[in-house]
C-alpha positions in Angstrom: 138.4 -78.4 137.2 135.5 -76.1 136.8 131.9 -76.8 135.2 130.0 -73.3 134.8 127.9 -71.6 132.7 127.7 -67.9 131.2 124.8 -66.7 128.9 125.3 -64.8 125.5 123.9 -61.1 124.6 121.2 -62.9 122.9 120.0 -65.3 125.7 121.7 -69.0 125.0 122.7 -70.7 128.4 126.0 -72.0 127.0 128.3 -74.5 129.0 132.2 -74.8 129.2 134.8 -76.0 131.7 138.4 -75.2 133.1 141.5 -77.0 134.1 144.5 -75.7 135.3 146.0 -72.2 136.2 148.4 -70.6 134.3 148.8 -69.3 131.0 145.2 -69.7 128.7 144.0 -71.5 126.3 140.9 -71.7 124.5 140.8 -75.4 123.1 137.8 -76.7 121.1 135.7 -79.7 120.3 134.3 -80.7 116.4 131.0 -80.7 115.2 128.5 -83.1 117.3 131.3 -83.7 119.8 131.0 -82.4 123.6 134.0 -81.0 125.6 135.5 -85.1 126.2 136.9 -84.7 122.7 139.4 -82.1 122.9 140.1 -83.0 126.5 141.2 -86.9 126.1 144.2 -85.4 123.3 144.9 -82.4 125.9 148.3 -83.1 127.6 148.7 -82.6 131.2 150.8 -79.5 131.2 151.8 -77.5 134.8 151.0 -73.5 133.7 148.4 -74.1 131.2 144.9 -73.1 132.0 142.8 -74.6 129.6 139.4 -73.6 128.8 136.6 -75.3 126.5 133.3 -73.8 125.3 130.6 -76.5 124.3 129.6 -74.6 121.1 125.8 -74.0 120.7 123.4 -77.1 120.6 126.7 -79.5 121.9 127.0 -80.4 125.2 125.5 -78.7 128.0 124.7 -75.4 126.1 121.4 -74.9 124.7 120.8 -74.6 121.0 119.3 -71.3 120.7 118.2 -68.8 117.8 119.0 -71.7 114.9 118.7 -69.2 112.3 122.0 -67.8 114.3 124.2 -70.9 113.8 126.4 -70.5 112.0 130.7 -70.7 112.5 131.1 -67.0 112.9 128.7 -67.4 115.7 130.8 -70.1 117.8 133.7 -67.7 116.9 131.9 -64.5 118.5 130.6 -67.0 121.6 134.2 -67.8 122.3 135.2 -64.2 122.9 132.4 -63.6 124.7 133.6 -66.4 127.2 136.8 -64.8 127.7 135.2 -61.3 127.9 133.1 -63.2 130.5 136.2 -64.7 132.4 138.7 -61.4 131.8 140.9 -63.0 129.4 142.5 -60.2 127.0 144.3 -62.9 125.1 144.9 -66.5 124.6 146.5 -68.9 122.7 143.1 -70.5 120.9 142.6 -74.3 118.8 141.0 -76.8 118.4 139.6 -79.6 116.0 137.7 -79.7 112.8 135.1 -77.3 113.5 137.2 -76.2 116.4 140.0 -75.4 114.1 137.6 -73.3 111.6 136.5 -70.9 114.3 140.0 -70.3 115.3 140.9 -69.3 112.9 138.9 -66.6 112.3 139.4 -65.0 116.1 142.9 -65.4 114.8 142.5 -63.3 111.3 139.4 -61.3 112.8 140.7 -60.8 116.4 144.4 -60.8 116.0 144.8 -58.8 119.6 142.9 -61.8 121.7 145.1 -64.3 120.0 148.6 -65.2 120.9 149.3 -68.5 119.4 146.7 -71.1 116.9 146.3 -74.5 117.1 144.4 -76.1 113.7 143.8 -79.8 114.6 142.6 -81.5 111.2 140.8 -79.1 110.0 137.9 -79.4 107.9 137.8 -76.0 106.0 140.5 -73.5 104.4 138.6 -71.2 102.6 134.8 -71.1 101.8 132.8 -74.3 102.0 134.4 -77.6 102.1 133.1 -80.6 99.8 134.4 -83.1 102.3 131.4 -82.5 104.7 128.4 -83.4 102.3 127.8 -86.5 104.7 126.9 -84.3 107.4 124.4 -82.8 105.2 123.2 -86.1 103.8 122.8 -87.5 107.6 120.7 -84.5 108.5 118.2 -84.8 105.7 117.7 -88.6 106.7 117.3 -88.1 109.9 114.8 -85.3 109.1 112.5 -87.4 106.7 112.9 -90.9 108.1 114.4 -90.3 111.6 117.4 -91.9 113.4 116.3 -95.9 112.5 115.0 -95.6 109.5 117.7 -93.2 108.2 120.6 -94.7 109.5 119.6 -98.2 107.4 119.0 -95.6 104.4 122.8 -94.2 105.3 124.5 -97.3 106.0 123.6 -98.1 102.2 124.8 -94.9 100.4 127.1 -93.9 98.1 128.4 -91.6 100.6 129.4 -93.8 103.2 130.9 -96.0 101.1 133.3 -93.3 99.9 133.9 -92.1 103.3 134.4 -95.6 104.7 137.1 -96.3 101.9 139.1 -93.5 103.2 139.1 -93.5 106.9 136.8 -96.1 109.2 137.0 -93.5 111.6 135.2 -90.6 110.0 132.9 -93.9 108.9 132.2 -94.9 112.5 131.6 -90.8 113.6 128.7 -90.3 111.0 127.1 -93.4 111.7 126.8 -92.2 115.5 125.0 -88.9 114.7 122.0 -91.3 114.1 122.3 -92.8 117.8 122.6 -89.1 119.1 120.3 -88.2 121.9 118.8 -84.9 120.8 117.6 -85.4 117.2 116.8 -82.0 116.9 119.5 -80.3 117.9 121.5 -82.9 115.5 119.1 -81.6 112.7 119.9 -78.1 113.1 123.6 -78.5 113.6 124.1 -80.5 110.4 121.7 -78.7 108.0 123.6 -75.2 108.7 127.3 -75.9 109.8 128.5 -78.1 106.7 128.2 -75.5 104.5 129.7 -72.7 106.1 133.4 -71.5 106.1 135.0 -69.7 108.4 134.3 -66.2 106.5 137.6 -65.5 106.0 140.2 -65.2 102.8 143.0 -66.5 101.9 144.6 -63.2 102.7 143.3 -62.7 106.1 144.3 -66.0 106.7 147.7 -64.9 105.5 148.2 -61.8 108.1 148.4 -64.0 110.9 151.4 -63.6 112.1 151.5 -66.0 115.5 153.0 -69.2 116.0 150.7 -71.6 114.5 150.7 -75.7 115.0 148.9 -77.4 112.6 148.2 -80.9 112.9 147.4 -83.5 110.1 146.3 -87.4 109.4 146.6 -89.6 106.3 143.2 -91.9 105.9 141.2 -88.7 107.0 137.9 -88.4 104.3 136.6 -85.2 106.2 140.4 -83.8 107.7 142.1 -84.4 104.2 145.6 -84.0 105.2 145.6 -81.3 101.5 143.7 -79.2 103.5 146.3 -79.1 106.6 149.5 -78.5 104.0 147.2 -75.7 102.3 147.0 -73.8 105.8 150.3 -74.0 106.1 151.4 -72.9 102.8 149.2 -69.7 103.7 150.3 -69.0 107.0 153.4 -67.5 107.7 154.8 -69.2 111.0 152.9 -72.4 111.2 154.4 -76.0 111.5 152.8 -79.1 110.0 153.2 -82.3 112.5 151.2 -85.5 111.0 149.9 -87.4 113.6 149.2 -91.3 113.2 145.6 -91.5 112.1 142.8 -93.1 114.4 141.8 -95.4 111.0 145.3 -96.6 111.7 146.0 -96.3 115.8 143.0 -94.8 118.2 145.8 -95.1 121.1 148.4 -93.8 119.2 146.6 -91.3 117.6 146.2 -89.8 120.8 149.7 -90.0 121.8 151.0 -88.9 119.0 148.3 -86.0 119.3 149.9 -85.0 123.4 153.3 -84.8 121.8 152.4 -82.5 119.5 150.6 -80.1 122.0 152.7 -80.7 124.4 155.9 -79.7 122.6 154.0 -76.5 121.1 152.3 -75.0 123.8 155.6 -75.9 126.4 157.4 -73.4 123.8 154.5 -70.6 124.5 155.4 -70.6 128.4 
């Protein structure tokens, strides 16, 4: 495995790590996550070389310009990683926000993309209602910080919808308050929840690789809609629902291997 850094044309130090030689992929994290996220549902596969960019202000990599965040700059940082590591092409995924800036390199940059991977996605086209809590969460934290807010949260209307649906999705926005870089949590949630990926339904449409597409029941912010939509628009993807972690956490990620694994061994 390999930790390293590269920085981007306009100065951010950003972070990301390799595993395993062979034929690439550019697998990616969600929003407030770190590179462990996409890596404990990564199967062990001989020939894969996997490769995971900590988006800007996650992880390791700094937060930068925040007037630049946005998903279409995640997008452009992951091809300037595999401009930085000689990659012409690669088969590119990932998870909720992951998934969003996916698939734009895959109807933006259809030559540096040879197979997509859309892991509960959070977005189809233009801004998605189901990510309001992450707005909600950053103005709390903003006027009443992490203690204060999170009591605030913990009695809202928002929550209570969320936690109805899926305990998980419950669970992840209550740990944005316990997050140790407030600021950087700040900035990340009052731009990124209402952006899309910047691209139509037509775009979307054109891609013409092989597409997995995985999708949970009990999912508030991942509506499993929103996975059948993608696939109604895309011409060669496959739907495989996946237990969901409000159900099985260890499943879940079994489930989640399988998937991969039985995708990405067809790529080789």
């Amino acid at each position: 495995m390999t930790d390293a850094t590269f920085r981007t044309e306009d100065g951010c130090l950003l972070a990301y790590e390799e595993v395993g030689e062979g034929v690439p992929v550019l697998w990616q994290h969600g929003l407030g996550a770190d590179r462990n996220q996409p890596a404990e549902v990564f199967p062990a596969i001989p020939g894969i070389r996997r490769m995971t960019l900590e988006c800007r202000g996650h992880g390791n990599s700094e937060l930068g310009d925040t007037s630049r965040l946005s998903i279409a700059t995640f997008a452009a940082d992951a091809i300037a990683l595999l401009d930085h590591l000689g990659i012409r092409q690669a088969i590119v995924g990932g998870i909720s926000l992951g998934a969003a800036l996916s698939v734009r390199l895959a109807g933006l940059h259809p030559n540096r993309v040879a197979g997509l991977i859309l892991a509960r996605p959070a977005w189809v086209v233009g801004p998605s209602t189901t990510m309001a809590p992450y707005l909600e969460i950053a103005a709390l934290l903003r006027e009443f910080g992490a203690r204060e807010g999170a009591l605030r949260f913990e009695a809202s209307a928002a929550l209570a919808a969320v936690a109805a649906v899926s305990p998980d999705n419950a669970a992840s926005l209550r740990s944005f308050f316990s997050q140790p870089n407030p600021a950087n949590t700040i900035a990340l949630l009052s731009t990124i929840p209402s952006d899309s990926p910047g691209i139509d339904a037509e775009t979307i449409a054109m891609i013409r690789v092989p597409t997995l597409i995985i999708g949970t029941d009990q999912d508030f912010v991942h509506p499993l809609a929103y996975a059948e939509r993608l696939q109604q628009i895309l011409p060669h993807a496959t739907l495989q629902r996946i237990t969901s972690k409000s159900i099985n956490k260890d499943q879940y990620k079994l489930d989640f291997r399988d998937a991969l694994r039985q995708f990405l061994s067809g790529m080789l």
